[in-house]
C-alpha positions as CSV (number, residue, x, y, z in Angstrom):
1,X,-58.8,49.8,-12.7
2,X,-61.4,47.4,-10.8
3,X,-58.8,44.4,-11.4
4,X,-55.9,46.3,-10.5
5,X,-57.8,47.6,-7.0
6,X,-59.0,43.9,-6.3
7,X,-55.0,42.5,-6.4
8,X,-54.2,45.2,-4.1
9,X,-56.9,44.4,-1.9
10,X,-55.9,40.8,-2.0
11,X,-52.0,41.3,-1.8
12,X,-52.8,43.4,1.5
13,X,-55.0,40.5,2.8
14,X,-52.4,37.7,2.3
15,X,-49.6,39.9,4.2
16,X,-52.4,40.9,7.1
17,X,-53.1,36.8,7.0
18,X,-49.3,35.9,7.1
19,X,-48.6,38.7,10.0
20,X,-51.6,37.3,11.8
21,X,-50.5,33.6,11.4
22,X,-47.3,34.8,12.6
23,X,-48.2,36.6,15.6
24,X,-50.5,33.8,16.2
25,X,-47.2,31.3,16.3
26,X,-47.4,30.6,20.0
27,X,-43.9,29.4,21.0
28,X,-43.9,26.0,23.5
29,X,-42.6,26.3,26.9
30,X,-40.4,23.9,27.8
31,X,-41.2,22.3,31.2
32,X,-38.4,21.6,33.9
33,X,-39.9,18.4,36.2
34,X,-37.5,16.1,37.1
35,X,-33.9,16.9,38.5
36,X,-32.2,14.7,35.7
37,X,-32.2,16.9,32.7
38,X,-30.7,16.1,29.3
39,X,-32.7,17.7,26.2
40,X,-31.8,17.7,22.8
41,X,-35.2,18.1,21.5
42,X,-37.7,20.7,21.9
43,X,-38.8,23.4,19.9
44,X,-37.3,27.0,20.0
45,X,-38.2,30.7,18.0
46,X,-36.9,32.0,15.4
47,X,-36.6,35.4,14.0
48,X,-34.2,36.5,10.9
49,X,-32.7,40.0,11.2
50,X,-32.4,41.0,7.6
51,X,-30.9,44.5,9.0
52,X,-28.3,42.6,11.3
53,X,-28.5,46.3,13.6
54,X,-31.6,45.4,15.8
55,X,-31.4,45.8,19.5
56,X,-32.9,43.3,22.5
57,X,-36.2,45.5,22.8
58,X,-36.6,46.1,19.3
59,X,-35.9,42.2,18.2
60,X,-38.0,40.4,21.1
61,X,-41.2,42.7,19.9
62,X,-41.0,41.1,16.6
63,X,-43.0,37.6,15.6
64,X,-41.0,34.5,15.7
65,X,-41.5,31.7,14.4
66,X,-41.1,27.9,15.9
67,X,-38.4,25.2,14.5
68,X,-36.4,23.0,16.0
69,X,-33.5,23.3,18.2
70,X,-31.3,21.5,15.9
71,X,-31.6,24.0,12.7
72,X,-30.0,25.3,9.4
73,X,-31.5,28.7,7.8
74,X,-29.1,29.3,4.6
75,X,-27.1,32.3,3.7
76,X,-29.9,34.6,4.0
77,X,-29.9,34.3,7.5
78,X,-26.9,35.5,9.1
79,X,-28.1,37.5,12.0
80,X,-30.8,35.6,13.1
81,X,-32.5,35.8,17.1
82,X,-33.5,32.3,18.6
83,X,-35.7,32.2,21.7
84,X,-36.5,29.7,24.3
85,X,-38.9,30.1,27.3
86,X,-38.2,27.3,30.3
87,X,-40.8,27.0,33.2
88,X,-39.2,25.3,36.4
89,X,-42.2,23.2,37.9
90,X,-39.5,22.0,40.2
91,X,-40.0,23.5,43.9
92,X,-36.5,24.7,44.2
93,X,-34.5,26.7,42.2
94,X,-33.1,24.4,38.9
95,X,-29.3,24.7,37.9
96,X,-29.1,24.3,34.3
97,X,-26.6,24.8,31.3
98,X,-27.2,25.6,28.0
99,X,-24.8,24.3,25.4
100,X,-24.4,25.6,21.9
101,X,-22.4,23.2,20.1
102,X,-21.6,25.5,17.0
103,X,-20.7,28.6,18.5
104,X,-17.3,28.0,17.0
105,X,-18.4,28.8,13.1
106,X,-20.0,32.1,14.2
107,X,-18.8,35.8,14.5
108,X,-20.4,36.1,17.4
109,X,-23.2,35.2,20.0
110,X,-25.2,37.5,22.3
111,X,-27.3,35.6,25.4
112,X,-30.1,37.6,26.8
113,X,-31.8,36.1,29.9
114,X,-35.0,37.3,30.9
115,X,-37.1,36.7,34.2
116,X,-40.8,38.5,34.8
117,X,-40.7,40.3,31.8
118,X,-36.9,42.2,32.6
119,X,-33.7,41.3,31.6
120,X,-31.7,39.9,34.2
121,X,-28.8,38.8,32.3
122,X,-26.4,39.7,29.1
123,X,-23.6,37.8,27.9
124,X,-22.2,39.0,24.7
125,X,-19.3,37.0,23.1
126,X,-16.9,37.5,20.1
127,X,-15.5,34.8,18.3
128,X,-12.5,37.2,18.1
129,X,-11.5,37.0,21.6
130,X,-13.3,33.9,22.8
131,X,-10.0,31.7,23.2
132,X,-10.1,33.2,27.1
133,X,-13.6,33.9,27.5
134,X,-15.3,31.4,30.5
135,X,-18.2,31.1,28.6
136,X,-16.1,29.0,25.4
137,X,-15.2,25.8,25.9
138,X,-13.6,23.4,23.1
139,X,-15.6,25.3,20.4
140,X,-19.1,25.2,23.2
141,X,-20.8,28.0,24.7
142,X,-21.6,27.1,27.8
143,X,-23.9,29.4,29.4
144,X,-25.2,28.8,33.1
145,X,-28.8,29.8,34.4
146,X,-30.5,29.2,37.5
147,X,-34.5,29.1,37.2
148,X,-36.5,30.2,40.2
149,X,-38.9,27.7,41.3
150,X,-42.1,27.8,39.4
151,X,-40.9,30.4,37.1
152,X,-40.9,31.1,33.3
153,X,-37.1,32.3,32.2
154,X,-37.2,33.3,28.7
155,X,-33.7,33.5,26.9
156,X,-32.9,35.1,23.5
157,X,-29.8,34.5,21.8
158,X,-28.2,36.4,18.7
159,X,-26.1,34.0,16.7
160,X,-24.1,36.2,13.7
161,X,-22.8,33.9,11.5
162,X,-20.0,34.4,9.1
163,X,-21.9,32.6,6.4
164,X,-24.6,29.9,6.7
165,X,-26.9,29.9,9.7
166,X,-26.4,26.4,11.2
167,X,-27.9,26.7,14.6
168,X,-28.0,24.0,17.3
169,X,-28.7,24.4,21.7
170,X,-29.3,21.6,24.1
171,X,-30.1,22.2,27.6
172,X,-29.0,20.1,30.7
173,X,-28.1,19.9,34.1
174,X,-24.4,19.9,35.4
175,X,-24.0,16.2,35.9
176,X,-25.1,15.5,31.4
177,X,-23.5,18.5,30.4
178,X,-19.9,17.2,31.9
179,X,-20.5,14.1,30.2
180,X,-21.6,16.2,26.9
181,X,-18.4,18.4,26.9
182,X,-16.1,15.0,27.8
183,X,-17.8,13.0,24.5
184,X,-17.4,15.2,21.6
185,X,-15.4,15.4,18.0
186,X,-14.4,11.3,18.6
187,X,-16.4,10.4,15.1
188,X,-14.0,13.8,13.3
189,X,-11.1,13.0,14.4
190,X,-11.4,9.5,13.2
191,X,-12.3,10.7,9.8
192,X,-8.9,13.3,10.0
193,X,-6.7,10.5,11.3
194,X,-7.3,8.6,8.4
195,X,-7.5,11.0,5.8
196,X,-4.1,12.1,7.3
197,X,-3.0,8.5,6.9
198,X,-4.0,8.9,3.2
199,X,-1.9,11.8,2.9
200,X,1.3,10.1,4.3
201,X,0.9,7.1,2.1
202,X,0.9,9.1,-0.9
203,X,3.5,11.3,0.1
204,X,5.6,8.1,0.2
205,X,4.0,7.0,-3.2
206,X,4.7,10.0,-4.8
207,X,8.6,9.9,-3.9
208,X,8.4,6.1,-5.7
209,X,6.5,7.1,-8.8
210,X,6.9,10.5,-9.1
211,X,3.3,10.8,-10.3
212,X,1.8,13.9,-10.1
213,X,-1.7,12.9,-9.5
214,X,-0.2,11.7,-5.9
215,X,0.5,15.6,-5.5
216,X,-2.9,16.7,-6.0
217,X,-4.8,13.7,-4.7
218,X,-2.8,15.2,-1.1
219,X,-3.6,18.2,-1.4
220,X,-6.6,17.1,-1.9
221,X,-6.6,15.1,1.1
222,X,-5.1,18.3,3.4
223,X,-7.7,20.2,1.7
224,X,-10.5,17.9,3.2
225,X,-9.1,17.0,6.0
226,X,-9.1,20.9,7.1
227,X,-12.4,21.7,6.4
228,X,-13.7,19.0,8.0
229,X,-11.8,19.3,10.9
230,X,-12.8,23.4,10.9
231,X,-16.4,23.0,10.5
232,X,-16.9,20.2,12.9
233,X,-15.7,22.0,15.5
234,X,-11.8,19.5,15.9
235,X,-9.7,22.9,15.0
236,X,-11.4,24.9,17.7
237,X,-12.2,21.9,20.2
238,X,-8.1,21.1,19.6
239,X,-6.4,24.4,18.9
240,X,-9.1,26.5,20.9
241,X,-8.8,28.8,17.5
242,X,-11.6,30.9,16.8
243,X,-12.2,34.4,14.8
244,X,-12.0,35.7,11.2
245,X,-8.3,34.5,10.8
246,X,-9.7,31.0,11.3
247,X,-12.7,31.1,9.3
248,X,-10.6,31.8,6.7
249,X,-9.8,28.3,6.8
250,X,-12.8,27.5,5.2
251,X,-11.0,28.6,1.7
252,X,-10.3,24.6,1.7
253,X,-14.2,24.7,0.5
254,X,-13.0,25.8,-2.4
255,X,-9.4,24.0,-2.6
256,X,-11.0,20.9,-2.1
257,X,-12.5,21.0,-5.5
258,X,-10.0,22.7,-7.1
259,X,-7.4,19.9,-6.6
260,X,-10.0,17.3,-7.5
261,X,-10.4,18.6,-10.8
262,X,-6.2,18.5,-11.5
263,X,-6.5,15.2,-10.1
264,X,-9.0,14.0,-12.6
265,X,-6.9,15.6,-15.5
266,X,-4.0,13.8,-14.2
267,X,-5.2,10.1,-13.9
268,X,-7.0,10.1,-16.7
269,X,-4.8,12.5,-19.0
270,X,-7.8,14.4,-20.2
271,X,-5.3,16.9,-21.9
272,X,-3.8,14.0,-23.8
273,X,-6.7,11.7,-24.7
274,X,-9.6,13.4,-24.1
275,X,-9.7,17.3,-25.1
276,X,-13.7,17.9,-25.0
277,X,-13.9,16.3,-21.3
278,X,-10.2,18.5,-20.6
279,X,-11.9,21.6,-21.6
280,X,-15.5,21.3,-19.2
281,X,-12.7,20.5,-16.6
282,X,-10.9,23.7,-17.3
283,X,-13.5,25.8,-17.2
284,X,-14.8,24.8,-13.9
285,X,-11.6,24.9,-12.6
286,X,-11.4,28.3,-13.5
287,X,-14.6,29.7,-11.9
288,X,-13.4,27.5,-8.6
289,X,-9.8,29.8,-9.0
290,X,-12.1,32.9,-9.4
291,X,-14.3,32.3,-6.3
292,X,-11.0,31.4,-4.4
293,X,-9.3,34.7,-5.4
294,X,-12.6,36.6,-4.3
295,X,-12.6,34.2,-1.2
296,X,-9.2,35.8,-0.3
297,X,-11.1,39.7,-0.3
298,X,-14.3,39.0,1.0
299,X,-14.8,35.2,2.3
300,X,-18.5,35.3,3.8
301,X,-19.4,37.0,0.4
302,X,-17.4,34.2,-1.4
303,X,-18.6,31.2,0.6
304,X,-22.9,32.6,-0.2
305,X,-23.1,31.1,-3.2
306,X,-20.5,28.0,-2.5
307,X,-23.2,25.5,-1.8
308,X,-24.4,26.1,-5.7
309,X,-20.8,26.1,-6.7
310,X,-20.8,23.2,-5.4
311,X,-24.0,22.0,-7.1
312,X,-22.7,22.7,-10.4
313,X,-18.8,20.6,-9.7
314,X,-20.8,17.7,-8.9
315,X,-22.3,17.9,-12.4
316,X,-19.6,19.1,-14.2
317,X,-17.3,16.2,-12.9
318,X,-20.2,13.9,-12.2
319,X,-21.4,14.2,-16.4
320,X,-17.5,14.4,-17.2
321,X,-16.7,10.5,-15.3
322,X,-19.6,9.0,-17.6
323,X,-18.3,10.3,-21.0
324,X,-15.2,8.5,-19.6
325,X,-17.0,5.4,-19.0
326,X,-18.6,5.9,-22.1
327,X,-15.3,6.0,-23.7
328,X,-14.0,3.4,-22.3
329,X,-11.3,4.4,-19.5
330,X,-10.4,1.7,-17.6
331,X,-9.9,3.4,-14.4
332,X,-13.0,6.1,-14.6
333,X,-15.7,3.6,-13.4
334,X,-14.4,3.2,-9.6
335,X,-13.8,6.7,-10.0
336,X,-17.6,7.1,-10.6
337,X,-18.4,4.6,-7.6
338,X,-16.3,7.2,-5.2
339,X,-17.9,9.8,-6.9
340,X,-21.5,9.0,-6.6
341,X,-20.9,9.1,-2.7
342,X,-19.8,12.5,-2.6
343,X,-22.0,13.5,-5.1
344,X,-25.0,11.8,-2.9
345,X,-24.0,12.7,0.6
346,X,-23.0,16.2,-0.5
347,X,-25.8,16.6,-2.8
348,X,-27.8,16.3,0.8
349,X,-24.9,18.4,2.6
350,X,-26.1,21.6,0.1
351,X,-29.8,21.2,0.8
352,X,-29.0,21.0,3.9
353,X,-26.9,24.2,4.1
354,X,-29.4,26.0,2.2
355,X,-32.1,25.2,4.9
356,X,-34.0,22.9,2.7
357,X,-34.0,19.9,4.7
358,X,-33.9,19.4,8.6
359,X,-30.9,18.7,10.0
360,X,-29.9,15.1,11.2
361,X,-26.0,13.4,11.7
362,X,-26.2,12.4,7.8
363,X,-27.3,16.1,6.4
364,X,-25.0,18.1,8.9
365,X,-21.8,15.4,8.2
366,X,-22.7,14.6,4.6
367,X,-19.6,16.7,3.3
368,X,-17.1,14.9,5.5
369,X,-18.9,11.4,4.5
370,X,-19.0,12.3,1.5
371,X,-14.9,13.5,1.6
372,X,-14.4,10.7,3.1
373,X,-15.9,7.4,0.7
374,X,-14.1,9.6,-2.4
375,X,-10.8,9.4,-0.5
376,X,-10.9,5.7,-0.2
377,X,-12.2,5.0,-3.7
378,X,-9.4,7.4,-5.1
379,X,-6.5,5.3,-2.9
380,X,-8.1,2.4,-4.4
381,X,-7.7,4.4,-8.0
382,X,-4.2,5.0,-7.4
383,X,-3.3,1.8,-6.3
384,X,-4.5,0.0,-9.0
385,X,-3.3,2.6,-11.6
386,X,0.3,1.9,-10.2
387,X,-0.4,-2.6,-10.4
388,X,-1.2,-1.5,-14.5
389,X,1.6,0.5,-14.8
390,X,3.4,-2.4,-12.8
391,X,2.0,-4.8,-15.2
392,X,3.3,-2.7,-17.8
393,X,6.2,-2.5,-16.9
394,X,6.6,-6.3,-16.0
395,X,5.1,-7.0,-19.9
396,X,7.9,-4.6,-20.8
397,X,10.4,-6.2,-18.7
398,X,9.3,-10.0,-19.8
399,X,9.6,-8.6,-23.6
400,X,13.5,-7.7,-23.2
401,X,14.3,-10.5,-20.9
402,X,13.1,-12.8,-23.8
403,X,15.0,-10.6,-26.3
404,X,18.0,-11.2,-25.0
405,X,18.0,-15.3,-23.8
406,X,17.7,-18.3,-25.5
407,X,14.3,-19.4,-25.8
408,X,15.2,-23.5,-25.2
409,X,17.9,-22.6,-22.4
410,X,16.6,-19.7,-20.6
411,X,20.4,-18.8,-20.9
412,X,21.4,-15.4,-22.1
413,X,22.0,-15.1,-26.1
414,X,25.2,-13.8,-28.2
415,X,23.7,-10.3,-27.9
416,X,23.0,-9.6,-24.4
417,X,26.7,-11.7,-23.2
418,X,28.4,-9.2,-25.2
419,X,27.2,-6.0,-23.6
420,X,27.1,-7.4,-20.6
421,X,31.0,-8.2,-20.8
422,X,31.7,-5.0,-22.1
423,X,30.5,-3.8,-19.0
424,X,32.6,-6.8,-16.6
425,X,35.5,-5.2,-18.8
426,X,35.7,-2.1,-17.8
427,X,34.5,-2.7,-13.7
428,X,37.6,-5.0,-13.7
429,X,40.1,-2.4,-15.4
430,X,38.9,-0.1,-13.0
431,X,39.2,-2.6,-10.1
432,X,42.7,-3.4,-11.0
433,X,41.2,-7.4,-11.7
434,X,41.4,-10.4,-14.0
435,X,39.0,-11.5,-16.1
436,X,38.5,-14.5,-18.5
437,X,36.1,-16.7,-20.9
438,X,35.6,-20.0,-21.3
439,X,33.7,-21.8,-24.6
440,X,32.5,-25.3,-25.0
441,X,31.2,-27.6,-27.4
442,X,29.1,-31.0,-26.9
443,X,31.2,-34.0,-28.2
444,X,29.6,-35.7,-31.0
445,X,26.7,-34.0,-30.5
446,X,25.5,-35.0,-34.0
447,X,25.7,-38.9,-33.3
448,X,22.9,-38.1,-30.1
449,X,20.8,-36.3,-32.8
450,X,21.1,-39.1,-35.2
451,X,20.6,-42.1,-33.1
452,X,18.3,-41.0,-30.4
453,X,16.3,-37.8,-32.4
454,X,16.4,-33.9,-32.0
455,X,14.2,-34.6,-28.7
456,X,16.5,-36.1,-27.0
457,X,19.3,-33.7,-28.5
458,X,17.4,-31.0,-27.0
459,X,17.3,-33.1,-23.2
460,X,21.1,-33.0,-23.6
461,X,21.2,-29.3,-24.0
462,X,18.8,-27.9,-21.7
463,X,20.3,-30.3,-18.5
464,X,23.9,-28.8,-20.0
465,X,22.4,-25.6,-20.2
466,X,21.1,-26.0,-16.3
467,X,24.5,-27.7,-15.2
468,X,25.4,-24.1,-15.8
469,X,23.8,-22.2,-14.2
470,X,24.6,-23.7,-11.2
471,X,28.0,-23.6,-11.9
472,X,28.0,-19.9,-12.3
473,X,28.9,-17.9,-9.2
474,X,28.2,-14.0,-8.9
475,X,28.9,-11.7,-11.3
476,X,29.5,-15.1,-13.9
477,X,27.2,-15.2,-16.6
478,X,26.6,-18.6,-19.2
479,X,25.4,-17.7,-22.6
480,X,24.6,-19.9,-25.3
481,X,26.0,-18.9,-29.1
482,X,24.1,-21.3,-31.2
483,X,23.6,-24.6,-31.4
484,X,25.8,-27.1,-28.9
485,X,28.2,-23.9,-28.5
486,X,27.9,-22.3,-24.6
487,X,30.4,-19.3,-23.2
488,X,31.1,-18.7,-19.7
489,X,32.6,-15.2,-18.6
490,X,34.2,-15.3,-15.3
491,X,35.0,-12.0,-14.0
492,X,37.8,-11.8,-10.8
493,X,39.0,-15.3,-12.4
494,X,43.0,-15.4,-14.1
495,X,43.7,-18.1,-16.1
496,X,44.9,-20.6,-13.6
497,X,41.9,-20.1,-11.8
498,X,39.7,-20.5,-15.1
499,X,41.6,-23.8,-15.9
500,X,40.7,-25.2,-12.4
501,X,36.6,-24.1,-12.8
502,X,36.9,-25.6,-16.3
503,X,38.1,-28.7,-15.6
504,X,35.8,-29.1,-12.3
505,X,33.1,-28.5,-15.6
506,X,34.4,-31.3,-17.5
507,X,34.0,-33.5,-15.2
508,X,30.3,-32.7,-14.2
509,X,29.1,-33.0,-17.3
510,X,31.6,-36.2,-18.4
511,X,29.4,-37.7,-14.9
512,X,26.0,-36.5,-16.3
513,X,23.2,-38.9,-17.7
514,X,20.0,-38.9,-19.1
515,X,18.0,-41.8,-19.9
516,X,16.3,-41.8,-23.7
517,X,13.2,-43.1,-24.1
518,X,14.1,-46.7,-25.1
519,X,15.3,-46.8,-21.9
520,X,18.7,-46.2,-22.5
521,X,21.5,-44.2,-20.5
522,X,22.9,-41.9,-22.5
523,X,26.1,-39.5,-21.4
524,X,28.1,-37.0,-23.3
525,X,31.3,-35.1,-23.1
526,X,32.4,-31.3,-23.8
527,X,35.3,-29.5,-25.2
528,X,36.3,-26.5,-23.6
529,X,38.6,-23.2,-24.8
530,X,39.9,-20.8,-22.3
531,X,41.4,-17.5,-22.7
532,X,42.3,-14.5,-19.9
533,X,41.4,-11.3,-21.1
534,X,44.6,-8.8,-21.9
535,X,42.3,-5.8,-20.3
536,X,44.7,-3.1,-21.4
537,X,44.4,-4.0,-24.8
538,X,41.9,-6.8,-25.8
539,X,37.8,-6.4,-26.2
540,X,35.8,-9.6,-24.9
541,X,35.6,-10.5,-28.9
542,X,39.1,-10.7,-29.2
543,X,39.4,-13.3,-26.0
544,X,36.6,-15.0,-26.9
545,X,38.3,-15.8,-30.4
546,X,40.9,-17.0,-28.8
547,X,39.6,-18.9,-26.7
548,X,37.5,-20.4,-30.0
549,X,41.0,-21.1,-31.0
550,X,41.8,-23.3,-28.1
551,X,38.5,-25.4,-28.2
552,X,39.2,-25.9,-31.6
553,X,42.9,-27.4,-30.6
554,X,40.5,-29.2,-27.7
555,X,38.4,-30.9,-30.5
556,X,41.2,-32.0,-32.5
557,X,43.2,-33.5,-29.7
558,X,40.6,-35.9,-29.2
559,X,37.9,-33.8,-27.3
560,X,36.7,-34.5,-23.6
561,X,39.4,-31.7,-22.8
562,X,40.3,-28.5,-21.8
563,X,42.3,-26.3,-23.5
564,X,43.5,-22.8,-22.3
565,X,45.3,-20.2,-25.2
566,X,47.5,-17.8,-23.0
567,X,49.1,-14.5,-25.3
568,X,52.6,-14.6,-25.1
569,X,52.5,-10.6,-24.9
570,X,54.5,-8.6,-27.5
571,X,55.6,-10.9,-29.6
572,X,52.1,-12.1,-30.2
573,X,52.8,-15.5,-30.0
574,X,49.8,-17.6,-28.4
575,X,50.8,-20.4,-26.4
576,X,48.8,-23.1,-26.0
577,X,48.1,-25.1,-22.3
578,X,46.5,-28.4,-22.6
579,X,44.3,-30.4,-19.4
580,X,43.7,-34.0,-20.6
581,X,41.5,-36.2,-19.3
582,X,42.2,-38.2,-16.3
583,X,44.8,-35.2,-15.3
């Protein structure tokens, strides 16, 4: 009984000590002396009304306390009265304005001017119809006052925030608070022209790749982009928006995250390859979808606890990139570098939303820092996800370019000449054109081999191989069959035409030399076969066979010729048309 009465005695002491303390919390006065006025520092009163109902004369009787003009008080303090008592030593009466930056985030703001102990003045504003009130100006309250020479004006103001209480005034004189108004939002709407920039880069990479990470990396981006240009005050500065219908807007608090997460399953296909990392993923994505569906009832009571929310994503997706790491994703550790600067600058954003830490430019803009380092690390994810992909693809590429040349030549093989003359075939008996092949052989190609070594053998066939190449026009394709043995389709080319190219050949390579490494000159000759494809009724085997047939005539005729096998139509009857040398 005796320990219970001396903790009640004690309890009642501490409050009577705190109320004393409180009541003993003598507020500055800020002193008015010189004409040029510009402050941005000084210290005001405070006083959180936990009913939200109270009246002027009931709310300036209670104890405030003393913080800074620049201030954040959490979530649990969204009616809260601010005071500020200015003495004009001046000897004539002081024009001043008094700017509050944020008025835009806030439901609404009452101004109470008092002079001598009565109240002179009441301005009362609502965010709801503030578009065409004189007081609003880009997303400022601008309130005028003129103090009386050697005077104390005291003025209350009752800020009712949607949310969190983030509180700011400054006080100047007409010349600074033009130039005030004329300087603002320069710093946001960099930060939303280049997240925009973003967003239309991977607009047009998603149309290219057809990547859905690109999707939710812009959405993303419009998420961010929103919210910072709502909170900072661009949206109402811009659009002069205000109201609930706007602070809706803040939703993309919750959006934001939300397409992060997808993002992160996307690039690193969580689902696919890692289920245990997909699953911590999924579940915060769920309690995001959950808050966002509340969000859409009752926003204010959604957004109170978004600051933790966002505690816990940053260590969900924070403890989720370094099993990745750990795991060896290739792309997850500049994913981690992007991510530590949101984590840090919005790690600083929620103390200082919570009213933790004092407010500076780093605390109040850490989110939209934050926003905006992730962005450019994630472009820089993308980008370099699409060069391996490239390279991939390339790898791929390099893989079936080899599969289908000659590995000495660089020409095309048996394989790849085939289907791609299938394909010649049909374009030209669809075009209504002619189409033919021509073989060859090296002369003697043996005796090079023999007397001079497979080296040199192999000279001889690559400078053959490149002396067609560049005899090859368009759609005309050189492919090497084995050995000395080379075919040439020449699509849009009838037989005439094909004897002319041929011969042309012929004498190229009759003109070619090479010099061996005893220092001799050594030249060669070819044998060439021709044969115009019958499109309505012969495959590219069929012509090329024939055409076999005619450099096999070629050969036996005494080589160094060209020899073209024309079909003699119904009757079957090949008829053979002979070039010699020297013709």
């Amino acid at each position: 009984m005796e320990l219970r009465y001396a903790l009640l005695c004690l309890f009642l002491l501490l409050t009577s000590l705190k109320l004393f303390a409180l009541e003993q919390v003598k507020l500055p006065v800020i002193n008015i002396e010189q004409s040029s006025v510009a402050l941005d520092e000084f210290k005001i009163g405070y006083f959180i009304d936990d009913s939200q109902n109270l009246g002027f004369e009931q709310a300036r009787q209670k104890p405030f306390g003393v913080t800074d003009n620049v201030t954040t008080l959490g979530t649990n303090a969204r009616v809260t009265w601010f005071k500020l008592m200015l003495h004009n030593r001046l000897s004539q009466a002081k024009p001043l304005f008094l700017h509050l930056p944020h008025a835009y985030h806030v439901q609404q703001i009452d101004i109470y001017e008092e002079s001598g102990q009565q109240l002179q003045r009441h301005e009362q504003l609502d965010l709801e119809q503030a578009a065409n009130n004189p007081l609003m100006y880009r997303g400022t309250v601008v309130y005028p006052l003129k103090l009386a020479p050697d005077q104390i004006t005291t003025l209350y103001i009752r800020s009712h925030a949607y949310s969190h209480q983030w509180f700011a005034m400054t006080l100047m004189d007409g010349e600074n608070s033009r130039r005030a108004l004329v300087s603002t939002h320069y710093d946001i709407a960099l930060m939303v022209g280049m997240l925009l920039a973003l967003v239309f880069y991977n607009c047009l990479l998603y149309f290219a790749t057809s990547k859905k990470e690109n999707i939710y990396y812009s959405l993303y981006l419009i998420s961010g982009l929103v919210w910072i240009a709502l909170s900072y005050g661009l949206v109402a500065s811009v659009f002069n928006a205000y109201g609930s219908s706007v602070f809706m807007l803040n939703l993309s608090l919750l959006t934001m995250p939300i397409f992060l997460l997808l993002f992160m399953t996307a690039i690193f296909e969580t689902r696919k390859f890692y289920p245990t990392e997909h699953k911590a993923l999924q579940l915060m994505l769920l309690l995001l979808l959950a808050t966002l569906f509340w969000g859409l009832f009752d926003i204010s009571a959604a957004l109170k606890p978004a600051s933790s929310l966002a505690a816990l994503m940053m260590l969900v997706t924070f403890s989720v990139s370094i099993s990745l790491y750990r795991k060896g994703n290739p792309l997850v550790k500049y994913f981690l570098v992007g991510h530590s600067f949101f984590v840090i600058f919005n790690g600083i954003a929620v103390l200082f939303y919570k009213g933790l830490i004092s407010p500076s430019y780093l605390s109040s803009h850490g989110v939209g820092i934050g926003i905006m380092l992730e962005a450019l690390t994630l472009a820089f994810i993308i980008s370099y996800r699409i060069k391996i992909l490239e390279d991939i693809r390339a790898s791929q590429e390099e893989l079936k370019r080899q599969a289908a040349t000659d590995p000495l030549t660089k020409l095309y093989n048996r394989r790849y000449f085939y289907s791609e003359a299938d394909y010649q075939l049909k374009l030209a008996g669809r075009n209504g054109e002619a189409i033919s092949v021509l073989i060859l052989d090296i002369d003697s190609f043996k005796q090079i081999n023999d007397n001079f070594g497979h080296h040199l053998g192999d000279r001889v066939i690559v400078a053959l191989a490149k002396l067609l190449k560049q005899h090859c026009q368009g759609a005309e394709m050189a492919a090497r069959f084995g050995g000395e043995e080379f075919v040439i389709l020449l699509p849009g080319a009838p037989l005439n035409q094909a004897l002319q190219r041929a011969e042309q050949l012929r004498l190229n390579v009759e003109a070619m030399q090479l010099t061996a490494d005893t220092g001799d000159k050594i030249s060669c000759t070819i044998s060439l076969g021709i044969a115009e494809v019958e499109i309505a009724t012969e495959s590219i085997e069929a012509a090329v066979k024939r055409a076999d047939h005619a450099l096999y005539q070629a050969k036996n005729s005494g080589r160094n010729r060209v020899v073209a096998n024309s079909s003699a139509g119904d009757q079957g009857v090949n008829t053979d048309i002979e070039i010699n040398p020297g013709l």
